[in-house]
C-alpha positions as CSV (number, residue, x, y, z in Angstrom):
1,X,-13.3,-19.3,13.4
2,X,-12.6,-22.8,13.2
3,X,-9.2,-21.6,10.3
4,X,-8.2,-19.1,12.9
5,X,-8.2,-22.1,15.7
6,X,-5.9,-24.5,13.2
7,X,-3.6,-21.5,12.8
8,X,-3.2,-21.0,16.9
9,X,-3.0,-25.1,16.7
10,X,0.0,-25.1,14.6
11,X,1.5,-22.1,15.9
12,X,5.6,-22.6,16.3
13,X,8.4,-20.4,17.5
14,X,9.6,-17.7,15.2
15,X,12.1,-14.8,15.5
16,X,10.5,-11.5,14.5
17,X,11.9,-8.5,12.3
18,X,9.8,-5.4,11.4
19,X,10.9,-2.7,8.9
20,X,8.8,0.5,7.1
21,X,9.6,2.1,3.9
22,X,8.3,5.8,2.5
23,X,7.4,5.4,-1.0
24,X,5.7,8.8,-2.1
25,X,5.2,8.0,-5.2
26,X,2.0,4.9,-4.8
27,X,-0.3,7.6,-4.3
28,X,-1.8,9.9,-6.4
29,X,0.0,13.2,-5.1
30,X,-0.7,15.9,-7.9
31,X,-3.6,14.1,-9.4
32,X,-7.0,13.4,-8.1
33,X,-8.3,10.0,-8.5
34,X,-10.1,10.5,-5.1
35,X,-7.2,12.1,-4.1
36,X,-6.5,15.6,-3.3
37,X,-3.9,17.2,-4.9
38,X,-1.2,18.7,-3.0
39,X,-2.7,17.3,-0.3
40,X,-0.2,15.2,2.4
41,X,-0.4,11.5,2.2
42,X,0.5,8.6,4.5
43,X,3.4,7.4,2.7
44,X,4.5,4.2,5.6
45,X,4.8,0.8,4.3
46,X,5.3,-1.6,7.1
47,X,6.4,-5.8,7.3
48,X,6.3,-7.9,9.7
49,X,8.5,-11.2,9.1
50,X,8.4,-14.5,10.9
51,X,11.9,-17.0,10.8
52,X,12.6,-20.2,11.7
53,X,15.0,-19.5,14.7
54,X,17.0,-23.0,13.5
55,X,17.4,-22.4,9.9
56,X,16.2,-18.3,9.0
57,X,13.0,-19.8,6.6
58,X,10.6,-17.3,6.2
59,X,7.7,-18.8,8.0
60,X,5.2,-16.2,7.5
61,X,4.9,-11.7,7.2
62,X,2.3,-9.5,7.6
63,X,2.7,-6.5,5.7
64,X,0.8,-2.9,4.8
65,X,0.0,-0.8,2.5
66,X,-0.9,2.8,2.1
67,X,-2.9,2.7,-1.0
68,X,-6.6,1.7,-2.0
69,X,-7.2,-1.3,-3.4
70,X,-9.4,-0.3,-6.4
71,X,-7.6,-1.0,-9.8
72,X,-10.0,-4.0,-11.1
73,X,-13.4,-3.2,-11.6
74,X,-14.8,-7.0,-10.7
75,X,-18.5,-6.3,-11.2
76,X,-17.3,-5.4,-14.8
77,X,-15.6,-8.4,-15.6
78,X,-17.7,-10.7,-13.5
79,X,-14.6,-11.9,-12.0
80,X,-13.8,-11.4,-7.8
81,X,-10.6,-10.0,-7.4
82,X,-8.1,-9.6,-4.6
83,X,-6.7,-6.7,-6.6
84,X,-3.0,-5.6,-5.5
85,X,-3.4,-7.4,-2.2
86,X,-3.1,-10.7,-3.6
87,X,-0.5,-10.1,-6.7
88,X,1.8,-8.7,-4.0
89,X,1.1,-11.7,-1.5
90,X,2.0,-14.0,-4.6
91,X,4.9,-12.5,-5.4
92,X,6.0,-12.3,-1.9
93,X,5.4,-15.9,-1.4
94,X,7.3,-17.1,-4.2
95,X,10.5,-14.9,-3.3
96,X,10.4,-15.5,0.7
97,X,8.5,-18.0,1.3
98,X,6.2,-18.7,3.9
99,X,2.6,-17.4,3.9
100,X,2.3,-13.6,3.3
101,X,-1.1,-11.5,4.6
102,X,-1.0,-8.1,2.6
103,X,-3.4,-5.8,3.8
104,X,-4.3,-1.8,4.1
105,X,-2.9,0.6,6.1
106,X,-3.7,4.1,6.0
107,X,-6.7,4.2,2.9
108,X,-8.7,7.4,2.9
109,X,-8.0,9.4,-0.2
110,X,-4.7,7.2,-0.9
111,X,-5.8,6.0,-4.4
112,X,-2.8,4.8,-6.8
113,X,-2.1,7.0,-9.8
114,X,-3.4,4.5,-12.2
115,X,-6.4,3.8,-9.8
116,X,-9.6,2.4,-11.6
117,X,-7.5,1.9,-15.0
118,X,-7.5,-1.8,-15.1
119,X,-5.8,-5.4,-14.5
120,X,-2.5,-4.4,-16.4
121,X,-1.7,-1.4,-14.2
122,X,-3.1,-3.4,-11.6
123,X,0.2,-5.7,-12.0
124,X,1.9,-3.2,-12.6
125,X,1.9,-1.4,-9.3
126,X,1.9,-4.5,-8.1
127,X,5.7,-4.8,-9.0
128,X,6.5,-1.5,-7.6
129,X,5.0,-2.6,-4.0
130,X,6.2,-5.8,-3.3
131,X,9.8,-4.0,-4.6
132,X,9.4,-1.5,-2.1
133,X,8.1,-4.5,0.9
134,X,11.4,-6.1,-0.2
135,X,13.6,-3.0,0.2
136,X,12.0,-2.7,3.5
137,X,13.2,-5.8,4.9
138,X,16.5,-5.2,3.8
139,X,17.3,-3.1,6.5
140,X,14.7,-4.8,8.9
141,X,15.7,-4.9,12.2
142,X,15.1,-7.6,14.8
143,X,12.3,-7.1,17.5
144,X,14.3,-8.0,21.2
145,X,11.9,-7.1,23.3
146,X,10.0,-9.4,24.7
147,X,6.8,-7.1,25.7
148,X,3.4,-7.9,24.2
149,X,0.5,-6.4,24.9
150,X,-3.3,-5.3,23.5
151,X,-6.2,-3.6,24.9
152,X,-9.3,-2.9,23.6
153,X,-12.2,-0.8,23.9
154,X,-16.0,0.7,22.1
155,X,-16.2,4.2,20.8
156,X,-19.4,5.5,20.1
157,X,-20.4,8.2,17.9
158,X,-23.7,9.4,16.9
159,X,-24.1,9.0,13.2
160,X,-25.4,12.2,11.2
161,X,-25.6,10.2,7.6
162,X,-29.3,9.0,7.4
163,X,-28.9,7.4,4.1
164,X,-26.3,5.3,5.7
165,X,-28.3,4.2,8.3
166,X,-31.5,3.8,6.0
167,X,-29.3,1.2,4.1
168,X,-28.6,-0.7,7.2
169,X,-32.2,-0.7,8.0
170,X,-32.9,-2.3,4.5
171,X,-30.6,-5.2,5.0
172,X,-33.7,-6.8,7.1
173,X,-36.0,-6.7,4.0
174,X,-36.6,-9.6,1.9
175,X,-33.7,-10.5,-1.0
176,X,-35.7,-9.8,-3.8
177,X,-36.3,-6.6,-2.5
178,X,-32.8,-6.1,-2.0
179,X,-31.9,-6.6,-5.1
180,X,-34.1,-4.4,-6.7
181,X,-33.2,-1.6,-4.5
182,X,-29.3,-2.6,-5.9
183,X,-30.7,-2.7,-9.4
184,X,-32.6,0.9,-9.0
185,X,-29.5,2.6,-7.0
186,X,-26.3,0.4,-7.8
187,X,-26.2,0.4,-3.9
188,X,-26.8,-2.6,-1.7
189,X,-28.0,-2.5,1.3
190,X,-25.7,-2.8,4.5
191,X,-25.0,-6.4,6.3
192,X,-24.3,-4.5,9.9
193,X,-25.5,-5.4,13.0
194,X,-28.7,-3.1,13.9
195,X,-28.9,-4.1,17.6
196,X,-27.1,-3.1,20.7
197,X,-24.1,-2.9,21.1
198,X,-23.3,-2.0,17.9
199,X,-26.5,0.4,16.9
200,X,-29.1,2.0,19.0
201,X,-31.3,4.5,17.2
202,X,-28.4,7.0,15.2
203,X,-25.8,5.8,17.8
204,X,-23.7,3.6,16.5
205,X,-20.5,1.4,18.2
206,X,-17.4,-0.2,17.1
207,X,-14.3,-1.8,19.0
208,X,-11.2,-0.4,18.6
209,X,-8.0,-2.6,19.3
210,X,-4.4,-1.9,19.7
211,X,-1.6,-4.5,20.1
212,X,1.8,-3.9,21.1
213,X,5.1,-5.9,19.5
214,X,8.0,-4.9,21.4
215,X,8.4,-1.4,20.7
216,X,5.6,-1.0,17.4
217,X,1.7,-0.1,18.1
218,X,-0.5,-1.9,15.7
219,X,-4.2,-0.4,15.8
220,X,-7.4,-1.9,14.3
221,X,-9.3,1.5,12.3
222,X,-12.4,0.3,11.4
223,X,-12.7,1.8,7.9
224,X,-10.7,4.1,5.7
225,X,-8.7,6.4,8.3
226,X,-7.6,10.0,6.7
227,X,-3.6,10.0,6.6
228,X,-4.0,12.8,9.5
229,X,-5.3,10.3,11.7
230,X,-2.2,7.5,11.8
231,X,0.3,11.0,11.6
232,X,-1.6,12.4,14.3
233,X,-1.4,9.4,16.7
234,X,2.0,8.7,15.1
235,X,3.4,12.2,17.2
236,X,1.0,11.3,19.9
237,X,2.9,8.9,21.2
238,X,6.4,6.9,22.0
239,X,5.8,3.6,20.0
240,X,8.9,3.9,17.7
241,X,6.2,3.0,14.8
242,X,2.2,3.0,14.3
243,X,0.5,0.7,11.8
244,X,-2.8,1.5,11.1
245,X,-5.0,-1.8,10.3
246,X,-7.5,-0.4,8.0
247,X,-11.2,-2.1,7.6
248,X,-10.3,-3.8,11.1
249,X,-13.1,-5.1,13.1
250,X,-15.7,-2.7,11.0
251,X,-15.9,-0.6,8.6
252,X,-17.6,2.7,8.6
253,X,-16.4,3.9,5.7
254,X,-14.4,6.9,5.2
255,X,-13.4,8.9,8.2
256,X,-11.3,12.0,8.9
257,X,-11.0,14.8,11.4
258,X,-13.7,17.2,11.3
259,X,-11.9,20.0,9.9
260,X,-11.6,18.1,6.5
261,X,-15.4,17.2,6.7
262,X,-16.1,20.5,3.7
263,X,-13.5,19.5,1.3
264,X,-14.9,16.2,-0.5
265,X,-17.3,18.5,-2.2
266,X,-14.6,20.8,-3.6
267,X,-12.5,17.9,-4.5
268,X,-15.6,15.8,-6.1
269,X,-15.1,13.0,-3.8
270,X,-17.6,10.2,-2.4
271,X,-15.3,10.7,1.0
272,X,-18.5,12.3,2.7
273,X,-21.2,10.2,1.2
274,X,-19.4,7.1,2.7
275,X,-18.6,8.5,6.3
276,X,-21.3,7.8,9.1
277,X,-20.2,11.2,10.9
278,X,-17.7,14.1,10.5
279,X,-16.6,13.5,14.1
280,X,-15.6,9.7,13.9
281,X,-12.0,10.6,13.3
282,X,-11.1,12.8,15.8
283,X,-13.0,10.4,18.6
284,X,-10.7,7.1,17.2
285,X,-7.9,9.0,17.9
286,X,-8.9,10.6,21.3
287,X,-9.3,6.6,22.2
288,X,-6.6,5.4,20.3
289,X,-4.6,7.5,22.4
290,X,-6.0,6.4,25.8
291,X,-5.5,2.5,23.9
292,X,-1.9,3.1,23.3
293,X,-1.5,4.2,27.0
294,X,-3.3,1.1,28.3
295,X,-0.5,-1.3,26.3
296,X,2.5,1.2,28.0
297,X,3.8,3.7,25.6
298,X,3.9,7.2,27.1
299,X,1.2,9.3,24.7
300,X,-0.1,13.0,25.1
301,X,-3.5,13.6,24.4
302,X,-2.8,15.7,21.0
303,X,-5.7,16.5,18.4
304,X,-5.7,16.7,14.7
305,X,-4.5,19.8,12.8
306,X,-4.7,20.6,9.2
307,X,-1.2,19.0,7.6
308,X,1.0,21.2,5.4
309,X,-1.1,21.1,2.4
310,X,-0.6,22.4,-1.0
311,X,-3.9,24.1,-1.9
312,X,-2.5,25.8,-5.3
313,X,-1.9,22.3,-6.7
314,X,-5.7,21.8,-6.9
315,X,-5.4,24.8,-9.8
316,X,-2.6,23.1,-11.7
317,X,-2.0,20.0,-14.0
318,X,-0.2,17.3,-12.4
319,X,2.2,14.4,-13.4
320,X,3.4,11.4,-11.7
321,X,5.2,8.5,-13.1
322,X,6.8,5.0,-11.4
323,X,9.2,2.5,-12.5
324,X,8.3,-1.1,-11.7
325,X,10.2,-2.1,-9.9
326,X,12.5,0.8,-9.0
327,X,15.5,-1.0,-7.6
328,X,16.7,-4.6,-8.9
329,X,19.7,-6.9,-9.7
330,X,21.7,-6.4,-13.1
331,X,21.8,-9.4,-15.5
332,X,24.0,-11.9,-17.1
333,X,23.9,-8.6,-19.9
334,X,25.1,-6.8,-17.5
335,X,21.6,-4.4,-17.5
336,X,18.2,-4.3,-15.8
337,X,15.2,-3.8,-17.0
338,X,12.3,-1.8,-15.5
339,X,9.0,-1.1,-17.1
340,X,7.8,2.9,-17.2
341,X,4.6,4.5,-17.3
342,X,3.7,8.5,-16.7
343,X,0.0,9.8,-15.7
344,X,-1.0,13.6,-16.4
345,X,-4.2,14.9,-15.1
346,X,-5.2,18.5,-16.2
347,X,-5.9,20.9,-14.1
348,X,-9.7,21.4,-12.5
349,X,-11.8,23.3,-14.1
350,X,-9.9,24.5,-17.3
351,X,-9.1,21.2,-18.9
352,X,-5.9,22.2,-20.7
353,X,-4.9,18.9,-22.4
354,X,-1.1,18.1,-22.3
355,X,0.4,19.4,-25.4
356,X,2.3,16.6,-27.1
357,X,4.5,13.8,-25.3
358,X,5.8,13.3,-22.1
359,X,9.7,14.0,-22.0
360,X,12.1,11.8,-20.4
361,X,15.7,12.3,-19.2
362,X,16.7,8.8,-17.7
363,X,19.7,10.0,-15.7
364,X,22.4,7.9,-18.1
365,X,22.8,10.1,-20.3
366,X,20.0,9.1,-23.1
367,X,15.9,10.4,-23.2
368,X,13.2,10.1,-25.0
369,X,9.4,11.1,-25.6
370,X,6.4,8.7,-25.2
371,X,2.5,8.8,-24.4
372,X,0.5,8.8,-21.2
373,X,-2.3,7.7,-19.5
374,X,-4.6,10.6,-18.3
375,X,-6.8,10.2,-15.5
376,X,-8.8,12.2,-13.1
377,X,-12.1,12.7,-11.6
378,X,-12.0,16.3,-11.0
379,X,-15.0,18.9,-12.8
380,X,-15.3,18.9,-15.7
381,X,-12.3,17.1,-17.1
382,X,-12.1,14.7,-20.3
383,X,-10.0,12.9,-22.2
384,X,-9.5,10.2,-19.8
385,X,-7.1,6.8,-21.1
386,X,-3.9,6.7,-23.0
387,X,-2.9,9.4,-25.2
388,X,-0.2,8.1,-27.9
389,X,2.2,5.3,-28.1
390,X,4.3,3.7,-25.9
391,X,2.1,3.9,-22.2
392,X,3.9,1.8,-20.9
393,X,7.5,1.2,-21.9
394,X,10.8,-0.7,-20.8
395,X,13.9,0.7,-20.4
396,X,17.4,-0.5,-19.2
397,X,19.9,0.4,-16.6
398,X,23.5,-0.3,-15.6
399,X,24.7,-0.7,-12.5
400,X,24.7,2.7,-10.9
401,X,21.5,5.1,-9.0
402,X,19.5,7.3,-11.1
403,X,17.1,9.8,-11.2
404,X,14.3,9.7,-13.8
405,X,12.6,13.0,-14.7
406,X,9.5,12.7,-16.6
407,X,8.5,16.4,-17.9
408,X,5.3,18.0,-20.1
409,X,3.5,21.7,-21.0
410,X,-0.4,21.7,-21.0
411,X,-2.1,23.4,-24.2
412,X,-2.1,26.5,-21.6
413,X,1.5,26.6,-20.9
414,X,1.8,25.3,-17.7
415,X,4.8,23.3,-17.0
416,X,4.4,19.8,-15.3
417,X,7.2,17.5,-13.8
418,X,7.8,14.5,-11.8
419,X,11.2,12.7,-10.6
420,X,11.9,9.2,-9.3
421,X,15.3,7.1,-8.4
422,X,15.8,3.9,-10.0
423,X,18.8,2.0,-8.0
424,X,20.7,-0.9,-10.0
425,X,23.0,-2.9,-8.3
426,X,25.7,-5.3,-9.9
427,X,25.3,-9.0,-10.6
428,X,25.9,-11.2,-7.7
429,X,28.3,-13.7,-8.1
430,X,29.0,-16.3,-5.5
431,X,31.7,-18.5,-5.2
432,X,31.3,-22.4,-3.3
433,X,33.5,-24.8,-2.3
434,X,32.6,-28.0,-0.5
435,X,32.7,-31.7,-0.3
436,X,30.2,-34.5,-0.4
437,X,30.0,-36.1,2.8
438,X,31.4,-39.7,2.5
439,X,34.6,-38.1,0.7
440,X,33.3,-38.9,-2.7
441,X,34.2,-35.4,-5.0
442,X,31.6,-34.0,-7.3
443,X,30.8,-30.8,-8.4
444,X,28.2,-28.5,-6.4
445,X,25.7,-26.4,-8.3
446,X,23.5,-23.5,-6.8
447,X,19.9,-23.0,-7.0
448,X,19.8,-19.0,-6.9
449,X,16.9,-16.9,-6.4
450,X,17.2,-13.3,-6.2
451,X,18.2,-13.4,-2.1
452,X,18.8,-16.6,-1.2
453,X,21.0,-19.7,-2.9
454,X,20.8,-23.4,-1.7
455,X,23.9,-25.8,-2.5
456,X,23.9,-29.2,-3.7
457,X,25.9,-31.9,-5.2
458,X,25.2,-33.2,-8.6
459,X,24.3,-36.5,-7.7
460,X,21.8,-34.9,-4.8
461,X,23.5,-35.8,-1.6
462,X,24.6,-34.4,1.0
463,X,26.6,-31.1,0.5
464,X,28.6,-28.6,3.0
465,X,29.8,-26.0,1.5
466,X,31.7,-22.6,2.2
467,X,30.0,-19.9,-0.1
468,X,31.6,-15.9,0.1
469,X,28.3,-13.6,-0.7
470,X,30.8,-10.3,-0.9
471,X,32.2,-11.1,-4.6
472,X,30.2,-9.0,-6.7
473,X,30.9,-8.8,-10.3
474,X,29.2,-7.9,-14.0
């Protein structure tokens, strides 16, 4: 509390831009790493930027992510880790910045592809998210309006999962009896409130906020929403965007619509042994709805409905692969480099291993075979971890846009493919003229990063200078 006051304390003016990407390739589409396959995902990636209205600093963003946050297993390296959340904040903060907040958007079954695989592909997707923030603020637009607004409200819902509610009843018990039930189980008991409001017998309460920017809804979701529940409220209502603020204010776990509630079983998943009841997700978005109304955007009262689903995929093998990043600046070689990596999963039930490499066809004429990481958590499936030599793998790009087709057969014949764009653009040259002030000549120099360059004079005074940022060049 007493951080949050110093923030409001130092609180200054800022102009405000807000942009969203679609990246469908973050989350695990055709494999399952508590994913579905063929299932729709929540692809939005949304930033909010504060600038210095005097001289366009970043001063500080807020941005969010569609995928789970699960790469770095901290209890195994005895080591507490912000995961992707905080390599994407640093990397953020050294290219704009300012202080970034990274946090989740939409989370329920939104799992990476390399999910659970370690610190390495941790980074790695790392690279490919804060590219893809980046993009989005390339064609961010500037908030005008000067309407703000938030309203909040309880929802209540009667929870149906005892052992939830038995491990918030053992939170009162003595620590060394804690810890032995974590020892036994692996679980620890729940640090929630047991009292009224917020729990009265299997009736449970939460707030729900939403706050309105100009003409974006952000809502607090107090767990891991289902993608069907932002997309839902998404159509539900006027707000030109809808953030969903995942794990805000509580966190009940997973929670869907309750036409979804038979599926974790058939898909292997924990999704129903972490929600609290399979009716939680269409009542946030019934009062979601009546929130958004409260802060002035026009909504209908529209209920969940199953999304355009691929059920055949859960029958196949699947393949995904990312570049990272995807998009970048050529060098002084005239080339950029991105690093590769493809992840097969076979298909539920039979197990048909992929037989021999993946495939690639780069788009510039040249290909080439390499290994893979296998994953999956589906029945009955093995041979998870990398599967011949190079996993991961550099590879080199002129200026130009192409698309990347990674491609495989199973030991059973079936064919698997996956397709991405990698975007190269030429080396930015920039050409300066100025004068010291005083009239004394010298010769500038410019500090470059990758979007933005400072001028100044050799012997570190004062420098004006006329720089053209349109003369691109190898």
């Amino acid at each position: 509390m007493s951080a949050i006051a110093a923030a409001a304390r130092s609180a200054r003016p800022a102009n405000l831009q807000f942009a969203t990407l679609r990246d469908p390739n973050i989350a695990g589409v055709n494999i399952n790493q508590d994913n579905y396959q063929g299932w729709v995902n929540d692809t939005q990636l949304s930033i909010l930027r504060a600038v210095s209205p005097s001289t366009g600093a970043t001063i500080g963003l807020f941005a969010s992510v569609p995928v789970h946050g699960a790469h770095v297993c901290g209890q195994c390296l005895g080591i507490l880790s912000a995961d992707y959340f905080g390599a994407v904040r640093a990397q953020l903060d050294r290219q704009l910045g300012g202080v970034s907040v990274v946090g989740p958007a939409s989370l329920g079954r939104l799992e990476s592809p390399v999910e659970t695989t370690g610190l390495r592909n941790m980074e790695w997707i790392s690279g490919v998210i804060a590219n893809d923030l980046l993009e989005a603020l390339s064609r961010a637009q500037w908030i005008t309006s000067s309407t703000l607004s938030a309203r909040e409200t309880m929802v209540r819902t009667t929870a149906t999962n005892a052992a939830l509610l038995a491990l918030d009843d053992a939170w009162s018990l003595p620590d060394a009896q804690k810890q032995q039930e974590a020892t036994a189980t692996g679980i620890y008991p729940l640090d929630r409130a047991k009292t009224a409001p917020f729990r009265t017998g299997n009736t449970v309460r939460t707030w729900l906020t939403a706050f309105r920017i100009g003409p974006d809804a952000f809502l607090s979701e107090p767990g891991e929403p289902f993608p069907e529940i932002r997309l839902t409220l998404a159509k539900a209502t006027a707000a030109k965007t809808v953030v969903a603020l995942s794990k805000g204010q509580d966190d009940f776990g997973y929670f869907f619509p309750a036409f979804d509630a038979p599926y974790p079983e058939l898909y292997n998943s924990d999704h129903a042994v972490f929600n609290i009841s399979p009716n939680l997700g269409d009542q946030i978005i019934a009062a979601d709805e009546t929130l958004l109304s409260a802060v002035g955007f026009r909504t209908s009262a529209l209920a969940a409905s199953p999304l355009a689903n691929d059920y055949a995929q859960k029958k196949l093998p699947g393949l995904q692969m990312l570049a990272s990043p995807p998009t970048g600046d050529a060098g002084r070689s005239g080339r950029f480099t991105t690093t590769l990596q493809a992840i097969y999963m076979p298909a539920a039930v039979t197990d048909a291993q992929l037989a021999g490499s993946v495939h690639w066809d780069f788009g510039d004429g040249t290909r080439t075979a390499t290994g893979y990481l296998q994953v999956g958590q589906d029945h009955g499936q093995t041979g998870q971890g990398p599967h011949g030599k190079p996993i991961l793998f550099a590879h080199s790009f002129r200026p130009g846009t192409y698309r990347v087709r990674a491609t495989g057969t199973d030991t059973a014949g079936n064919s698997v493919s996956w397709t991405i764009t990698v975007r190269v653009f030429r080396r930015l040259r920039v050409n300066c003229s100025g004068r010291v002030t005083g009239g004394q000549r010298t010769v500038l120099r410019t500090v470059r990063t990758r979007r933005s360059i400072t001028v100044l004079d050799a012997a570190g005074g004062t420098a004006t200078a006329r720089c053209n940022l349109g003369d691109f060049g190898r």
